[in-house]
C-alpha positions in Angstrom: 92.5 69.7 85.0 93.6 72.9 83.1 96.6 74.6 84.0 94.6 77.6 85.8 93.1 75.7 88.2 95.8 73.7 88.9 97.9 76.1 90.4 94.9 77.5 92.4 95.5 74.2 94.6 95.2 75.2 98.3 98.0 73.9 100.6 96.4 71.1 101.7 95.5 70.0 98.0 91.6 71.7 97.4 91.2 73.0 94.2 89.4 76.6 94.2 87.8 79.0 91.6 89.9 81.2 89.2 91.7 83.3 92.1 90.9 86.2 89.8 87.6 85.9 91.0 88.4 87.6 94.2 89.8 91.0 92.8 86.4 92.5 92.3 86.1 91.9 96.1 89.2 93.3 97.0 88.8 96.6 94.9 85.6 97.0 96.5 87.1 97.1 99.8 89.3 99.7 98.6 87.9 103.2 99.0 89.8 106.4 98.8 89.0 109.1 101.7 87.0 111.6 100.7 87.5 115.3 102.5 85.5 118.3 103.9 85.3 121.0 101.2 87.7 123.3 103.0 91.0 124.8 102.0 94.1 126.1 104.3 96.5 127.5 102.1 100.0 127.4 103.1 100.7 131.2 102.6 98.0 131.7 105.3 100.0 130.7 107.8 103.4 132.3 106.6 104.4 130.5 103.9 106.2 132.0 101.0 106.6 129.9 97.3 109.7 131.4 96.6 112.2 128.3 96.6 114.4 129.9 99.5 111.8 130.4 102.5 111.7 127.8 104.8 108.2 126.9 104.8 108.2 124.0 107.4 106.5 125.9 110.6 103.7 127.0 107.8 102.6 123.7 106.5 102.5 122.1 110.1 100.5 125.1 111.3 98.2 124.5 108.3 97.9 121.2 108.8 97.0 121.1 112.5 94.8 124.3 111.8 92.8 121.2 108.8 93.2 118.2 111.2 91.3 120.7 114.0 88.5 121.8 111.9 87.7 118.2 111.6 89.7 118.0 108.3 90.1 119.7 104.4 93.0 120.4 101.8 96.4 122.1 103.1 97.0 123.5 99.5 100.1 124.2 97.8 99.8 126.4 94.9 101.9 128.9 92.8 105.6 128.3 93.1 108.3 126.2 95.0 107.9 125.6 98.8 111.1 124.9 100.4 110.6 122.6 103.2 111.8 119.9 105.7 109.8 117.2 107.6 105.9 117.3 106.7 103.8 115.1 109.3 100.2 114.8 108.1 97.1 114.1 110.9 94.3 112.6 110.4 91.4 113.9 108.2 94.3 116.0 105.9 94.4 116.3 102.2 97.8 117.7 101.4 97.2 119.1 98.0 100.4 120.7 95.9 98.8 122.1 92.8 100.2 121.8 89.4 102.9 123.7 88.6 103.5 123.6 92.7 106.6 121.9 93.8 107.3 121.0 97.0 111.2 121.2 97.5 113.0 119.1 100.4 116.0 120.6 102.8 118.7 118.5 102.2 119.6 119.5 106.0 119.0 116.3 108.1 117.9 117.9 111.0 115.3 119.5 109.1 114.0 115.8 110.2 114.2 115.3 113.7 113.0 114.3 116.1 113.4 110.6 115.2 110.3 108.9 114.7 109.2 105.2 114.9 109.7 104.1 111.3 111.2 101.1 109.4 114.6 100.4 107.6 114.7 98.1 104.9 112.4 96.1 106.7 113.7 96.4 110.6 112.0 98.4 112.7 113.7 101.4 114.7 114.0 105.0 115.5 115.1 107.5 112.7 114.5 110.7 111.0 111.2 110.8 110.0 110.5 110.6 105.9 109.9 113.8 104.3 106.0 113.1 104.6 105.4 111.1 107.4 102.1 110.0 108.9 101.6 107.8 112.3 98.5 106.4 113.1 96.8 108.7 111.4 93.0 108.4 109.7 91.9 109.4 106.3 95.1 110.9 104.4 96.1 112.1 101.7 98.8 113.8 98.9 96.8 114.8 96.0 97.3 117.4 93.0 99.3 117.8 89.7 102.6 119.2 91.8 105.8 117.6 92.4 107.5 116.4 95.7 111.3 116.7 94.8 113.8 114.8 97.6 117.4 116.4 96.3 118.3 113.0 97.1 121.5 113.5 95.4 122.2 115.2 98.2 122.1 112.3 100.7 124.4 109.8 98.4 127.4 110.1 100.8 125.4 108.5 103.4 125.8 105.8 101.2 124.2 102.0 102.3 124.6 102.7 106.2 127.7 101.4 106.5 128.3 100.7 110.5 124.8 101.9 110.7 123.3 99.6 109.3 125.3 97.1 110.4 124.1 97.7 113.8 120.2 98.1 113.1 120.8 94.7 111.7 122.3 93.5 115.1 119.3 95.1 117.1 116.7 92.7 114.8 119.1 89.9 115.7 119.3 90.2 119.0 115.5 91.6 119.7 116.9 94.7 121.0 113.8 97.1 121.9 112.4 98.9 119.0 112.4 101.9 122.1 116.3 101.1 122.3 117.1 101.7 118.5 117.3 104.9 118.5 119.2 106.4 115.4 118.7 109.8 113.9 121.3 112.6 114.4 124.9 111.9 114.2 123.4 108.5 111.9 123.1 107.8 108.3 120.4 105.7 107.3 118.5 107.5 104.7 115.1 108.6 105.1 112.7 107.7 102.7 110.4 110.4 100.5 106.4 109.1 101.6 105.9 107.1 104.7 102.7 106.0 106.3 102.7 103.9 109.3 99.8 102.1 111.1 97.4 104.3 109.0 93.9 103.8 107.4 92.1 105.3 104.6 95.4 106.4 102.3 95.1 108.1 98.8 98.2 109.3 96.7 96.8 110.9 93.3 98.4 112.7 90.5 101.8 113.7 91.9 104.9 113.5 90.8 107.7 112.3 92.9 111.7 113.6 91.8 114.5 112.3 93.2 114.0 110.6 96.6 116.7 110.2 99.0 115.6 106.4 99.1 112.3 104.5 98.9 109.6 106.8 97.3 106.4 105.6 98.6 106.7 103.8 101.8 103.1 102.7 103.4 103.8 100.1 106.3 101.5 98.2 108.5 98.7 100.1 106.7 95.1 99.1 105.4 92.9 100.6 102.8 95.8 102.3 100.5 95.3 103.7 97.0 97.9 104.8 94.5 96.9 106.5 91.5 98.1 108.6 88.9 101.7 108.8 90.3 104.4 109.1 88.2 107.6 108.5 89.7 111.0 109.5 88.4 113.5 108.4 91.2 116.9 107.7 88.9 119.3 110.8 90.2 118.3 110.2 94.1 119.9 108.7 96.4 120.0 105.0 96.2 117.6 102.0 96.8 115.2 104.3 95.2 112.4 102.0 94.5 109.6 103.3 93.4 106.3 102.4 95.7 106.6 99.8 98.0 103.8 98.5 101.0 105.3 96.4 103.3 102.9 94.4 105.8 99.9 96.1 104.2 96.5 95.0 103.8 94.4 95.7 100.6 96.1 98.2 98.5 95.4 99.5 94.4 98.3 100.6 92.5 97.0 101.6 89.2 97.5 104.1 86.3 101.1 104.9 87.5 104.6 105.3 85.6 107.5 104.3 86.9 111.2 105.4 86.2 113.2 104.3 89.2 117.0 103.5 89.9 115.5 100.4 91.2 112.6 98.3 92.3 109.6 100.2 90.7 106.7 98.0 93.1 108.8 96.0 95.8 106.1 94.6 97.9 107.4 93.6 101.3 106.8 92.3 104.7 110.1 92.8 107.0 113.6 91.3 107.2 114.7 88.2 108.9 114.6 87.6 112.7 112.6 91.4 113.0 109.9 90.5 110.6 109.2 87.6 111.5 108.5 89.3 115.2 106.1 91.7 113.6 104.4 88.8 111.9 102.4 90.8 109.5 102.1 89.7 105.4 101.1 92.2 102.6 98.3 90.7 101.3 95.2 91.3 99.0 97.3 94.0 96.5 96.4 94.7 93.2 98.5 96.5 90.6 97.2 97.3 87.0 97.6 99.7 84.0 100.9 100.9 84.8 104.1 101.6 82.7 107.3 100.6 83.7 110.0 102.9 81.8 113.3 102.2 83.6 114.6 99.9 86.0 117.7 98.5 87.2 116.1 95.4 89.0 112.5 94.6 88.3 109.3 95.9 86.9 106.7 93.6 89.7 109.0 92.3 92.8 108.0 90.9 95.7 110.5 90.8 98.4 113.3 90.4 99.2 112.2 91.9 102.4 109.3 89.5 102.9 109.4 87.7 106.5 105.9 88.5 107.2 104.7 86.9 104.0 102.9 87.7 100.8 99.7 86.7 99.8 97.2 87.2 97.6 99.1 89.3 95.2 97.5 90.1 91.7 99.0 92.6 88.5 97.3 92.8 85.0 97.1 95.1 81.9 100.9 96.5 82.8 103.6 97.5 79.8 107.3 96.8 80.7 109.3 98.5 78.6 108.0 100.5 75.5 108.2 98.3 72.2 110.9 100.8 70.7 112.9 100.8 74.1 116.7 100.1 74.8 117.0 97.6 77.3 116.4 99.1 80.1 115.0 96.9 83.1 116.0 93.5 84.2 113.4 91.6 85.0 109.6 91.8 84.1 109.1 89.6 87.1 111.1 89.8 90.2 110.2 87.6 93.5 113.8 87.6 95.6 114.0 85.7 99.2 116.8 84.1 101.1 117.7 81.6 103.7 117.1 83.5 106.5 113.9 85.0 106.2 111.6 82.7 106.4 107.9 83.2 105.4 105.3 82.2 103.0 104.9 83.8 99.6 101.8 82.4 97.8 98.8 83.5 96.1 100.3 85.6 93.3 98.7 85.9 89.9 99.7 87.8 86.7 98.0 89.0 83.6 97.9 90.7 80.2 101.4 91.3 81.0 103.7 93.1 77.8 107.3 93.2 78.5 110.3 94.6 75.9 114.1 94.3 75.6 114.8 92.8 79.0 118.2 92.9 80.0 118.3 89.4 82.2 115.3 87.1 82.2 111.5 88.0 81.7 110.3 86.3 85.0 113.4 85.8 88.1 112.0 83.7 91.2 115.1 83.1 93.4 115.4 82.0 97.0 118.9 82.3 96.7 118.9 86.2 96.3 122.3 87.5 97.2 121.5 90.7 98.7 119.4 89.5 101.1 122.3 89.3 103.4 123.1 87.0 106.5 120.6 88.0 109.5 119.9 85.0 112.1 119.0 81.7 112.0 118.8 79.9 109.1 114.9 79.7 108.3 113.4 79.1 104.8 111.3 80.7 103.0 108.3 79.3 101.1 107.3 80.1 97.7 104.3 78.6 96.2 101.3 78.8 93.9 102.1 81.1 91.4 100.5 82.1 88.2 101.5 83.7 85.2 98.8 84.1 82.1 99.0 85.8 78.5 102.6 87.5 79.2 104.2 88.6 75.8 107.7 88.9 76.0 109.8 90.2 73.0 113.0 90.1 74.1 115.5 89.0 77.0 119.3 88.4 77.4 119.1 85.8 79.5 116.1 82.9 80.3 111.9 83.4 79.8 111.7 82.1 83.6 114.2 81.3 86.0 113.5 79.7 88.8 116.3 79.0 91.4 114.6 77.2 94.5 116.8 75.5 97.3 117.0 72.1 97.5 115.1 72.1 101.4 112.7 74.6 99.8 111.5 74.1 96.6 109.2 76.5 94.7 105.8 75.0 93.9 103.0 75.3 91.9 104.0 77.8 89.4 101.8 78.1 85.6 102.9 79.8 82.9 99.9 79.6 80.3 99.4 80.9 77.0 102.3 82.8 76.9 104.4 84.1 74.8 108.1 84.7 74.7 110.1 85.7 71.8 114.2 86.6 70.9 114.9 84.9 74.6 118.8 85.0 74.4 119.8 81.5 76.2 116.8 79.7 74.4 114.5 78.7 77.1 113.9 78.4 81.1 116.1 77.4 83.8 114.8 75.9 86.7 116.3 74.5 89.7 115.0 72.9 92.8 111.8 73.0 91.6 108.3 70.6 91.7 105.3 71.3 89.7 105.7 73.9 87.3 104.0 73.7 83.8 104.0 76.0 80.8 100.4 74.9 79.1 100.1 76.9 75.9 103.3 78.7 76.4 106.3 78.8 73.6 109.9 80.3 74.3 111.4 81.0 70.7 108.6 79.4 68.7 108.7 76.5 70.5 106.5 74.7 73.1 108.5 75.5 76.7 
């Protein structure tokens, strides 16, 4: 039984086909909105690109003037558009031309009212992200412009402190997502893009500068495509990942750059006692032809917010790293879990993957991750059937693939195969509380691993 189709093994022991044989199904699924050919332009309805303006009564007047009409492009074009809070309706193609920037207040109440939203994977009531969408039908942020979050501005807020703290306390406890209400007077960073419960999402073309936390936020959302995006998030304000769907279904992430102060794709699924409540996996995602420039965690990560699950998870033709880069990213390959959040992570499967210069270990699979924090009972995670083919890796200061399982949870099922993986600094892989996981045509150092 070759290596491949060993780790395609259902639960319940039934080999399957190549799992790659279901991507042509999911992309098909996967159809961008398409728009009536109308425009509203922003200085129709008072607004002025002149980087001091605010312009934030103009682009919800445009918008609602699009959504009424039965939908078009809100366009952005010309200059800088000072602004605060942008919610987009359904049917809405907000379009920021290039050489348009759209240019966020860093005044906090510039996003109020709160807003049902989610918080490192808990669900609760807080300023609204700086384009927010709810239950909305056939959106979009398209164009060559740039979306830029000052997010340096929002660093004293920091981690959430108490805060956070508490929103952690509500997921505990079950507390009311109608009784965690945040907002003014709070400090829990908002993030730059986020959709919830929405269908029919496109983000094309933009570029997205300093985000006061997570760039790209889609949540509980179906039918998503990212394309085009390049994403340079180093400067905002922390936890500035890069594009992350949590407890999304069906999503293409393709053609994108990445230069993030941290996770560049984090796919996710909730935290803990919360997400487990919601009950809702990311699933059916595919990520291709992107570039990875700069991270300080991981290039592909799933987690360590997954308490819904993650499933069917697949990522090909991607560069980590430049050949003639410093060492600049940790990990190539990042799937973090913990203790306490329980769920199922299975299904993934990675490509025609070409990695440089890591600064810890190519591939990092931990259940064990210490900042997933203390939230609940103790429930385990599961992480199984996992595989990894034709990665070429020149370059890594610590292992080619660590695994670190727990001894009441082992990590199954994982292949490595015909891989490559040179000038690995410790020699080799570490794994720990592990069953079933074979390198078939794989050498570490010039050696069989």
């Amino acid at each position: 039984m070759s290596g491949l189709v060993a780790a395609g093994m259902l639960a319940h022991g039934t080999a399957h086909a190549d799992p790659w044989d279901d991507v042509d199904a999911i992309l098909a699924r996967i159809k961008p909105p398409t728009f009536p050919a109308r425009d509203f332009d922003v200085t129709a309805y008072g607004g002025k690109a002149d980087g001091k303006t605010d312009n934030t009564a103009a682009f919800r007047k445009a918008i609602e003037a699009a959504n009424a009409a039965g939908g078009g492009r809100v366009v952005a074009t010309g200059g800088t558009f000072l602004t605060g809070g942008i919610t987009l309706l359904s049917n809405v193609n907000l379009f920021v031309d290039k050489g348009a920037k759209l240019l966020f207040s860093p005044d906090p109440q510039k996003y109020l009212p709160v807003v049902e939203t989610r918080w490192q994977g808990i669900e609760c009531l807080n300023h609204q992200a700086f384009v927010y969408a709810n239950k909305a039908t056939n959106i979009a942020i398209t164009g060559g412009g740039t979306l830029d979050g000052q997010g340096q501005t929002w660093k004293p807020w920091g981690s959430g402190g108490s805060d956070w703290t508490l929103l952690q306390k509500w997921g505990t406890d079950g507390t009311p997502v109608a009784q965690r209400k945040l907002g003014d007077g709070h400090r829990l960073r908002p993030n730059l893009i986020q959709f919830v419960s929405c269908e029919n999402i496109l983000i094309s073309g933009i570029t997205i500068e300093r985000p006061p936390m997570w760039s790209v936020h889609p949540v509980k959302s179906r039918n998503v495509t990212v394309e085009g995006v390049t994403i340079n998030s180093r400067g905002g304000g922390g936890n500035n990942d890069g594009v992350d769907p949590e407890c999304c279904t069906d999503v293409h992430i393709k053609d994108s750059t990445f230069n993030t102060g941290d996770d560049c794709i984090a796919i996710k699924s909730g935290r803990d006692v919360d997400g487990r409540r919601v009950n809702m996996p990311s699933q059916n995602i595919v990520i291709e032809n992107n570039k990875f420039v700069f991270s300080n965690r991981g290039a592909i990560c799933i987690g360590s917010e997954a308490s819904g699950g993650a499933r069917n998870i697949y990522a090909r033709n991607c560069v980590v790293n430049q050949a003639n880069a410093s060492d600049q990213l940790w990990y190539a390959v990042f799937i973090k879990t913990g203790k306490y959040r329980g769920g199922v992570i299975e299904n993934v499967h990675l490509r025609d993957i070409t990695a440089n210069k890591l600064t810890k270990s190519a591939i990092l699979i931990t259940l064990n991750y210490s900042g997933s924090g203390s939230s609940g009972p103790v429930v385990n995670p599961v992480v199984r059937n996992l595989t990894f083919e034709r990665l070429t890796v020149a370059g890594s200061k610590e292992y080619a693939v660590e695994i670190d399982g727990l001894s009441a949870s082992k990590v199954t099922g994982v292949v490595v195969s015909n891989s490559k993986f040179t000038s690995i600094a410790k020699g080799g892989n570490k794994l720990t509380n592990t069953q079933n996981i074979t390198f078939p045509g794989t050498t570490v150092n010039g050696k069989p691993a």
